[in-house]
C-alpha positions as MATLAB code, in Angstrom:
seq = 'XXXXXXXXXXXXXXXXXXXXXXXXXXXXXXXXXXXXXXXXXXXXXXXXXXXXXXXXXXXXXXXXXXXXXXXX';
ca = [
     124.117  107.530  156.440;
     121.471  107.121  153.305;
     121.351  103.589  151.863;
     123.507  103.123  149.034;
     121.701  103.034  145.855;
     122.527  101.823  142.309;
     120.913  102.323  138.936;
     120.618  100.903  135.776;
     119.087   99.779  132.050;
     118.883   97.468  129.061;
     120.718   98.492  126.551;
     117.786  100.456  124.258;
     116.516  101.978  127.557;
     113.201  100.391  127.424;
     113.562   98.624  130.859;
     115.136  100.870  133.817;
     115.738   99.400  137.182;
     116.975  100.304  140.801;
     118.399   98.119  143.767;
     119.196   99.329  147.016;
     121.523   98.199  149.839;
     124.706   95.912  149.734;
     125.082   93.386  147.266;
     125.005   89.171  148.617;
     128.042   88.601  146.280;
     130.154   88.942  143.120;
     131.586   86.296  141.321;
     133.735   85.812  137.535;
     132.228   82.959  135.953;
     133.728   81.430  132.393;
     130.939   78.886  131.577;
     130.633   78.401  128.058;
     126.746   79.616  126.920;
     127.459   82.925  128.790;
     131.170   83.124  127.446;
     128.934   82.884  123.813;
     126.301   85.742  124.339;
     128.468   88.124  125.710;
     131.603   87.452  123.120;
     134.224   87.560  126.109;
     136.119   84.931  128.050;
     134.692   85.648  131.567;
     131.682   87.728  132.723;
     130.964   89.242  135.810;
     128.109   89.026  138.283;
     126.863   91.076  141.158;
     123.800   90.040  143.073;
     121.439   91.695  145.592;
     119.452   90.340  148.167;
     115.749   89.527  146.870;
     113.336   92.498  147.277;
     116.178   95.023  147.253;
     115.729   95.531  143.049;
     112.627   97.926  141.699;
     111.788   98.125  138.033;
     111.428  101.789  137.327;
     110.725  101.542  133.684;
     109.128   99.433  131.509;
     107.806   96.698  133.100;
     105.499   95.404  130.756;
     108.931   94.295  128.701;
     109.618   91.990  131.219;
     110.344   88.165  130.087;
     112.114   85.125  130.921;
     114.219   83.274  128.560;
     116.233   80.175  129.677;
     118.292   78.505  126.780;
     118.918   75.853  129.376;
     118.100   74.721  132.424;
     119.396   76.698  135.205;
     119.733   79.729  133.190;
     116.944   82.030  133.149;
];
């Protein structure tokens, strides 16, 4: 059996990205600054094991942004 695979992008293309294998875990989180930048009451997360992600596209757009600590 091939490893599963899953694909995806920012939302003007400019960054694409890859990740491979199971994911560690999803969770539905409600804290308040990511309740404001996504304009709904929860949000979803699903995360990968580190080393299973590979930027395919655009990774001189790459940057880090943390509005506070913790988040970034």
């Amino acid at each position: 059996m091939s490893e599963k695979k899953h694909s995806g992008e920012c939302c003007c293309g400019s960054i694409q990205f890859e990740v491979s294998g199971d994911a560690a875990m999803q969770a539905i989180y409600y804290c308040t600054y990511c309740r404001g930048w996504s304009a709904s009451p929860v949000n979803g997360v699903t995360a990968f094991p580190a080393g299973s992600m590979a930027i395919t596209k655009g990774k001189e757009h790459l940057k880090t942004f943390a509005k506070t600590e913790g988040h970034n």
